[in-house]
N, CA, C and O of each residue as an XYZ file, in Angstrom:
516
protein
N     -54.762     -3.229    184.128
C     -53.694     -2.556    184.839
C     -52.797     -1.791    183.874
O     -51.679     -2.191    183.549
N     -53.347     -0.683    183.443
C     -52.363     -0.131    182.228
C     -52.096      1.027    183.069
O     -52.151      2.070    182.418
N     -51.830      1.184    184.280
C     -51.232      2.448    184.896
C     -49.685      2.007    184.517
O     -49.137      0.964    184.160
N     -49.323      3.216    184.760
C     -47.603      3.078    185.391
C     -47.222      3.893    186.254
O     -47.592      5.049    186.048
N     -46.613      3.717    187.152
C     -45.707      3.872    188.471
C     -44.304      3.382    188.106
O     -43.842      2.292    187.766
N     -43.664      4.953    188.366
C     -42.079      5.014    187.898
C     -41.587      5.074    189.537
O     -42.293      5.556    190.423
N     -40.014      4.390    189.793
C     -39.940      4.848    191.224
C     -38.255      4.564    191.095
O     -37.657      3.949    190.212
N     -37.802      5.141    192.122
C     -36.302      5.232    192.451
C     -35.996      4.636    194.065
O     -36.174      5.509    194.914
N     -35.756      3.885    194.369
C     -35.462      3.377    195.809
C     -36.720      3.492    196.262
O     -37.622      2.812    195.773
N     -36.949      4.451    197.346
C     -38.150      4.984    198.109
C     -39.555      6.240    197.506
O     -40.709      6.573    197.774
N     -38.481      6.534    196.597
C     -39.684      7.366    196.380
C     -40.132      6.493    195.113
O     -39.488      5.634    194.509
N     -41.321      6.932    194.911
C     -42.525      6.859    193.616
C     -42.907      7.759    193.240
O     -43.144      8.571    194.135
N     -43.188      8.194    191.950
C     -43.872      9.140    190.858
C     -45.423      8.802    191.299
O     -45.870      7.791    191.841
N     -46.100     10.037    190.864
C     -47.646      9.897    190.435
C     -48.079      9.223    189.636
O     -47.810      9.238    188.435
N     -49.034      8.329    190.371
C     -49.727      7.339    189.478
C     -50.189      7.669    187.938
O     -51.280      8.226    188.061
N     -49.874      7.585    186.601
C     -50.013      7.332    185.060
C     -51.185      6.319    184.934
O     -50.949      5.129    184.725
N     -52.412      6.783    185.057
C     -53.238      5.674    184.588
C     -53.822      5.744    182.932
O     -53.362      6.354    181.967
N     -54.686      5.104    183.021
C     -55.092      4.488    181.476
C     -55.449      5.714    180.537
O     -55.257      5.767    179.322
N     -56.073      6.800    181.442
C     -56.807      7.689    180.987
C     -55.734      8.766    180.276
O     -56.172      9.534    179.420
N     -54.654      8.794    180.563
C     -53.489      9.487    179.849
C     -53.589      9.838    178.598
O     -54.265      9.100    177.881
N     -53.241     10.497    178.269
C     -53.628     10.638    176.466
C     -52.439     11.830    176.082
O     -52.716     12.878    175.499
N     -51.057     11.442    176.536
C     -49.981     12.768    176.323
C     -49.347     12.233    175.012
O     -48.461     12.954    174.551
N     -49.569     11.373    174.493
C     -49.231     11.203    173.457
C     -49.140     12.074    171.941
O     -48.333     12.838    171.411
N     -50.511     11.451    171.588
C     -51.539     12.079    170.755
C     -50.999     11.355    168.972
O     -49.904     10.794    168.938
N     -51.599     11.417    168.020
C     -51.073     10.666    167.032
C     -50.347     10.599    166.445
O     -50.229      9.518    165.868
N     -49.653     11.340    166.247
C     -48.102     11.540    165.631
C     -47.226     10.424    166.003
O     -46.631      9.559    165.361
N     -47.375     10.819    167.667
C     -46.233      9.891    168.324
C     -46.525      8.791    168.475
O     -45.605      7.977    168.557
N     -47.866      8.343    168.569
C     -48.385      7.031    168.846
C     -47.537      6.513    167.263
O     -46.481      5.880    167.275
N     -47.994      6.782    166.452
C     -47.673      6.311    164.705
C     -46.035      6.132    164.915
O     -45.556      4.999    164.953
N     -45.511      6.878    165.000
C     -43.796      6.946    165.419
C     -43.798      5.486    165.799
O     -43.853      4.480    165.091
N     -43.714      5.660    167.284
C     -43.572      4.653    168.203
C     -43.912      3.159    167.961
O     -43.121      2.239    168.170
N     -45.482      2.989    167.387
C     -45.964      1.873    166.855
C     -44.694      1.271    165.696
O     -44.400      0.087    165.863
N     -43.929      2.036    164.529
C     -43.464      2.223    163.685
C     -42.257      1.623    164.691
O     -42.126      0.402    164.782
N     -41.659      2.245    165.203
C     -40.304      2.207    165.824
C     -40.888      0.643    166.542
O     -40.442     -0.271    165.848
N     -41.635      0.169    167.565
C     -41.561     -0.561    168.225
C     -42.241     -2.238    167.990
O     -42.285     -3.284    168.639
N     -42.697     -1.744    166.681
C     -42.842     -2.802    165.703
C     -44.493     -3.434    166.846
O     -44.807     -4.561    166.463
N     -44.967     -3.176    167.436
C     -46.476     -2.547    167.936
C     -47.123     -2.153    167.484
O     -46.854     -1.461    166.502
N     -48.493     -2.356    167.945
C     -49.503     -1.294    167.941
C     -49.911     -0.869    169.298
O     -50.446     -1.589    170.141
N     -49.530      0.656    169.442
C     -49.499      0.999    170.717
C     -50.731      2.436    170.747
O     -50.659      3.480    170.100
N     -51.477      2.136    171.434
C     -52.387      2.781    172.124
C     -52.770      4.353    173.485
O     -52.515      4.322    174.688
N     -53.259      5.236    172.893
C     -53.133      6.234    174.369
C     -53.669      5.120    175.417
O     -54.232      4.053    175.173
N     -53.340      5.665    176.577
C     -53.589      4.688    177.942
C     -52.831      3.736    177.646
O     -53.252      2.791    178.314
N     -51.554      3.243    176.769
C     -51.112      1.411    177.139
C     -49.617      2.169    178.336
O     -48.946      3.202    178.334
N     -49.670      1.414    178.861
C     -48.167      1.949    179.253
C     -47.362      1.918    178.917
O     -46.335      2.401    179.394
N     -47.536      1.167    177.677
C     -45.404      1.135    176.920
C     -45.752      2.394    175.537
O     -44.894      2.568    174.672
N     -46.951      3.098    175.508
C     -46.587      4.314    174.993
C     -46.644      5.423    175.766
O     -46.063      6.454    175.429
N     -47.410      5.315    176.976
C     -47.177      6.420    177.923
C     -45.172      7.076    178.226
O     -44.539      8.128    178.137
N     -44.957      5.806    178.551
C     -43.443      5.234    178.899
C     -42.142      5.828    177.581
O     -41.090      6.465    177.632
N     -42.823      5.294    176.686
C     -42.028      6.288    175.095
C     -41.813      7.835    175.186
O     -40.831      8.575    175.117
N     -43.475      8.042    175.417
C     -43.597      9.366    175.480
C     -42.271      9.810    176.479
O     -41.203      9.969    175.886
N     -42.283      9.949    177.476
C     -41.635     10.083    178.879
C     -40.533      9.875    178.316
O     -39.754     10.796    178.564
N     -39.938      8.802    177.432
C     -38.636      8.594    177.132
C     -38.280      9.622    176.206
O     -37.244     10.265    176.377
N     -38.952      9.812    175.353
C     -38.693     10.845    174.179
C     -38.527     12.264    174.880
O     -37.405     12.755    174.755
N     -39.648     13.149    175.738
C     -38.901     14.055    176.706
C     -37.985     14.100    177.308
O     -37.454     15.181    177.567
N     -37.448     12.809    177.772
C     -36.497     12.780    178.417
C     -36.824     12.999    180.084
O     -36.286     13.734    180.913
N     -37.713     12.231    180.170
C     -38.641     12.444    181.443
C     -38.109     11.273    182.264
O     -38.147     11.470    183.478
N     -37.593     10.030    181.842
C     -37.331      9.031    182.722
C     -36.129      8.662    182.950
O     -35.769      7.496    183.115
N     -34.993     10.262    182.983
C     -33.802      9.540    183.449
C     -33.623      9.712    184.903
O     -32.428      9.834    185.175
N     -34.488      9.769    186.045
C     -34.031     10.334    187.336
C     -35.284      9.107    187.786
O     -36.001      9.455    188.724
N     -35.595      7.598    187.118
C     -36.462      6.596    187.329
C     -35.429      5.432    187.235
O     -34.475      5.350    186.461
N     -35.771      4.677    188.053
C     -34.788      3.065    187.957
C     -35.862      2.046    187.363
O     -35.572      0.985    186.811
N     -37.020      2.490    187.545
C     -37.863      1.307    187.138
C     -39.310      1.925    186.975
O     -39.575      3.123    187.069
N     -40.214      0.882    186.709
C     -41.799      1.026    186.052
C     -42.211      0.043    186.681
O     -41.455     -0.858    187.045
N     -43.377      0.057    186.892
C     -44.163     -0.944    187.325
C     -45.841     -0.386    187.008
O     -46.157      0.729    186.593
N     -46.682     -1.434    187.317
C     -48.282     -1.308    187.281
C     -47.976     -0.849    189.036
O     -47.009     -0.843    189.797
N     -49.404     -0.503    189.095
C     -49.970     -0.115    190.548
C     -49.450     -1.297    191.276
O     -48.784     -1.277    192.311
N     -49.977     -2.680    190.369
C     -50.663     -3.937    191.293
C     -49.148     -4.731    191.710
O     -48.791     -5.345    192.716
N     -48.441     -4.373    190.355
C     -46.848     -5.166    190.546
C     -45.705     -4.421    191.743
O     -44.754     -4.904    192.357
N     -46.307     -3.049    191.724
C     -45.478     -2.283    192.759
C     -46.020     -2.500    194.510
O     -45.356     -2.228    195.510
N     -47.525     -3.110    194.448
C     -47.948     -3.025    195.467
C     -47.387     -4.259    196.090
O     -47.180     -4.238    197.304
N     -47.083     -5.472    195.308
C     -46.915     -6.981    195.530
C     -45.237     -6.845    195.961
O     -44.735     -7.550    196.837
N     -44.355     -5.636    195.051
C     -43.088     -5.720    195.823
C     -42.475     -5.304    196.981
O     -41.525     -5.593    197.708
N     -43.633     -4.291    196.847
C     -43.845     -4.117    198.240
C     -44.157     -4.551    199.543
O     -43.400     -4.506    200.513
N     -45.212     -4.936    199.516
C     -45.330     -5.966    200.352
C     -44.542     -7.301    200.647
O     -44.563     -7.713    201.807
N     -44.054     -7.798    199.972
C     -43.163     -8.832    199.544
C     -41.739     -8.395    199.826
O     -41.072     -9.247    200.412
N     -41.171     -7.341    199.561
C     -39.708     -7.151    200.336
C     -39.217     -7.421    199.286
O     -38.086     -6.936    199.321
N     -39.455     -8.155    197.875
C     -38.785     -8.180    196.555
C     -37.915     -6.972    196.013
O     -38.554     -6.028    195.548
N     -36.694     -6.898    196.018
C     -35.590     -6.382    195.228
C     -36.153     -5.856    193.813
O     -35.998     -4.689    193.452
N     -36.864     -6.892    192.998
C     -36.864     -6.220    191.557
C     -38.594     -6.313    191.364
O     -39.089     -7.233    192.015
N     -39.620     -5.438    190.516
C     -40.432     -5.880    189.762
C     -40.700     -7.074    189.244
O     -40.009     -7.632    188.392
N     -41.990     -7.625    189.874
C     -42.163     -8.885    188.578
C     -43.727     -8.680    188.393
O     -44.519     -8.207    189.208
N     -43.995     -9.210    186.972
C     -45.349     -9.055    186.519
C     -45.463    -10.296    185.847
O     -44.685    -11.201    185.546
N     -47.336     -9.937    185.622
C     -48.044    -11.381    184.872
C     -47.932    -10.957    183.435
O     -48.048     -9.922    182.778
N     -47.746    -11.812    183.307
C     -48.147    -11.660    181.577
C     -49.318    -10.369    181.366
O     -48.978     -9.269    180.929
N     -50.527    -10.654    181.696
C     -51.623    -10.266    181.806
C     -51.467     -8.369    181.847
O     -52.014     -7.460    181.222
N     -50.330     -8.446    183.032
C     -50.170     -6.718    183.269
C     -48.912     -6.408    182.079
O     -48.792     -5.250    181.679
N     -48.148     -7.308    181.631
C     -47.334     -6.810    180.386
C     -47.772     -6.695    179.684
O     -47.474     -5.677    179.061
N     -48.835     -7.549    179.120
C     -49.494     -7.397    178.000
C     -50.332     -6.130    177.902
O     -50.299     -5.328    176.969
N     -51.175     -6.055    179.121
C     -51.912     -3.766    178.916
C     -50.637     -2.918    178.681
O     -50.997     -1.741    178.674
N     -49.824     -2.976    178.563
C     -48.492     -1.841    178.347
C     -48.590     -2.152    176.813
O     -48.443     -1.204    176.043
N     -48.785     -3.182    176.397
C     -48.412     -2.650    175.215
C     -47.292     -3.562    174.517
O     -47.063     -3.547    173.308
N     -46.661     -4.320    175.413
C     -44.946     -4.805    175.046
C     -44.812     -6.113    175.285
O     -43.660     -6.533    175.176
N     -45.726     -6.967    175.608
C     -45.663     -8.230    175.226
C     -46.501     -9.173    174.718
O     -47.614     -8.939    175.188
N     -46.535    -10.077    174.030
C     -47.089    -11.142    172.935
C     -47.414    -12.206    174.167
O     -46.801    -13.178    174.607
N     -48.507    -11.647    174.470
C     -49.533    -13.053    175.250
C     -49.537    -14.287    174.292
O     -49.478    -15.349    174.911
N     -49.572    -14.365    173.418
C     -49.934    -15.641    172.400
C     -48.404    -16.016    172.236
O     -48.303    -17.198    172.566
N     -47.081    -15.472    171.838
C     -45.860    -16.109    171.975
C     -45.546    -16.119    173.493
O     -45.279    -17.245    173.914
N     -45.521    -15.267    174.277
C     -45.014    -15.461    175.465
C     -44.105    -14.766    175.292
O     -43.095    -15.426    175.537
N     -43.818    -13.624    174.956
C     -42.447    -13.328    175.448
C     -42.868    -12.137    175.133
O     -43.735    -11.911    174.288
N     -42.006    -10.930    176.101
C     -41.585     -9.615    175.876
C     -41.559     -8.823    174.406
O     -40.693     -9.386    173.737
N     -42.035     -7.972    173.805
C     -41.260     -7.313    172.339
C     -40.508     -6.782    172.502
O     -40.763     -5.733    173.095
N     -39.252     -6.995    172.193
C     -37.883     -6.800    172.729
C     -38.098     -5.584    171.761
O     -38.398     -4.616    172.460
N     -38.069     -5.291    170.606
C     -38.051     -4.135    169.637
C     -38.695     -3.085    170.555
O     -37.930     -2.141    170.750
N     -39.896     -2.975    171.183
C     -41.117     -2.093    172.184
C     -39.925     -1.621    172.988
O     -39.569     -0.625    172.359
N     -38.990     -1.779    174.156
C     -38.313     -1.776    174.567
C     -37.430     -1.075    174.313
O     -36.731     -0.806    175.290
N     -37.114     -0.606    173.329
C     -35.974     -0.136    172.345
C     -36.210      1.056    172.586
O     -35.304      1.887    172.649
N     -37.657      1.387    172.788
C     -38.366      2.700    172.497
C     -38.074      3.992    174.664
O     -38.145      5.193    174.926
N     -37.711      2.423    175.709
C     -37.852      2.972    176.848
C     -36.871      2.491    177.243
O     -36.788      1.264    177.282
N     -35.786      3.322    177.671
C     -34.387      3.118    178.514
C     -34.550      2.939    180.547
O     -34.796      3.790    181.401
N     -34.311      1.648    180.638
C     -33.956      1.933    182.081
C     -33.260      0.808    182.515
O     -33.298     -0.318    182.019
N     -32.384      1.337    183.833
C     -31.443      0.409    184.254
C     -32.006     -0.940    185.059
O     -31.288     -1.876    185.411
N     -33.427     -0.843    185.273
C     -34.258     -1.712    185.943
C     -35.583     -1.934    185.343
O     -36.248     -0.944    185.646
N     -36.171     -2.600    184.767
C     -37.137     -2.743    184.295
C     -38.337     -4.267    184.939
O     -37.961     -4.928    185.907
N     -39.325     -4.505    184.425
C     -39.745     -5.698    185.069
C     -39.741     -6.848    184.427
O     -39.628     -6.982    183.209
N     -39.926     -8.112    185.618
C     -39.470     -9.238    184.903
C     -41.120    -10.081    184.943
O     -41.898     -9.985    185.891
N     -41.386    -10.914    183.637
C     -42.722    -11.725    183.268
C     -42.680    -12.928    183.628
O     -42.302    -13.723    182.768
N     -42.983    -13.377    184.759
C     -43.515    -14.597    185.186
C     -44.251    -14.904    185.920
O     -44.502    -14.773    187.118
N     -44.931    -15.754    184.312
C     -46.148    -16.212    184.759
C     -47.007    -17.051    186.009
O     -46.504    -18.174    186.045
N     -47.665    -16.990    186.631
C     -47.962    -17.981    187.876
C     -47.440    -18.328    188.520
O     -47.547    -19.458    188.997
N     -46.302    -17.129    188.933
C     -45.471    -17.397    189.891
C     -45.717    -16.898    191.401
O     -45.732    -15.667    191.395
N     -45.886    -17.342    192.503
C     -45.741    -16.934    193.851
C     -44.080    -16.038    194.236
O     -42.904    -16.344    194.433
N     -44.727    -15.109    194.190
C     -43.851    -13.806    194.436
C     -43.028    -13.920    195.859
O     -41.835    -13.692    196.062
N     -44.014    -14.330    196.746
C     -43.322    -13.721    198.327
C     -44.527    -13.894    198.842
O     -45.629    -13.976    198.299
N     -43.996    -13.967    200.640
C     -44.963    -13.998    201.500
C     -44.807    -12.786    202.469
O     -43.701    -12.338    202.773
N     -46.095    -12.239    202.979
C     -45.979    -11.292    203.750
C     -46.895    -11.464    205.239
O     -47.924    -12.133    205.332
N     -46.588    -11.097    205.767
C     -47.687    -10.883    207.446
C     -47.479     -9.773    207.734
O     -46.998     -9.447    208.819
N     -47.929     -8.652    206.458
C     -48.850     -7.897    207.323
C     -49.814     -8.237    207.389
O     -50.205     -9.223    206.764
N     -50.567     -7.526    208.191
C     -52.113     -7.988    208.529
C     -52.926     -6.042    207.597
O     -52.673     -4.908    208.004
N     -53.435     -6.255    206.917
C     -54.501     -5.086    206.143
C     -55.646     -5.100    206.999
O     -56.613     -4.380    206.750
């Protein structure tokens, strides 16, 4: 799940998937450098840099994967939450410590971002798909 989906209340941005490559090496090297990472075309926490460095993500409240936006959705959840599993394809968190790279972060400004917990039951929904 290394897409990203930026969104503001109701609306959502165009899906950012893996295949992205707006980077290119310069900035990847930067960023890795700055975010104390190794960050990858396609991860989403360098797609997300990128975007920050244009100055592309100030009219965004938040990020999410496809799969984390689809679950808050459905769910009626207020904020983003993700697995480890989908933080970890971005790029910005330490599966083996468990926690976020707070430095990675440094690199992407927003007033809402998502929260990592693990094996957690999100919400219940009835719709029927």
């Amino acid at each position: 799940m290394h897409s990203v989906l930026l969104g503001r209340g109701q609306q959502i941005s165009p899906l950012i998937t893996w295949q992205d490559h707006r980077c290119g090496e310069a900035a990847l090297k930067r960023f890795s450098q700055k975010a104390q990472v190794i960050l990858r075309e396609g991860f989403g926490g360098a797609t997300l840099a990128r975007l920050a460095e244009a100055g592309q993500l100030a009219q965004w409240e938040f990020a999410a994967t496809i799969g984390d936006y689809l679950v808050q959705t459905l769910t009626g959840n207020d904020v983003v939450v993700t697995d480890p599993t989908h933080a970890a394809s971005w790029g910005l968190y330490d599966n083996a410590a468990g926690r976020v790279e707070r430095d990675g972060f440094s690199l992407i400004t927003f007033r809402r971002f998502y929260r990592v917990e693990p094996g957690k039951i999100l919400g219940v929904t009835n719709v029927i798909c």
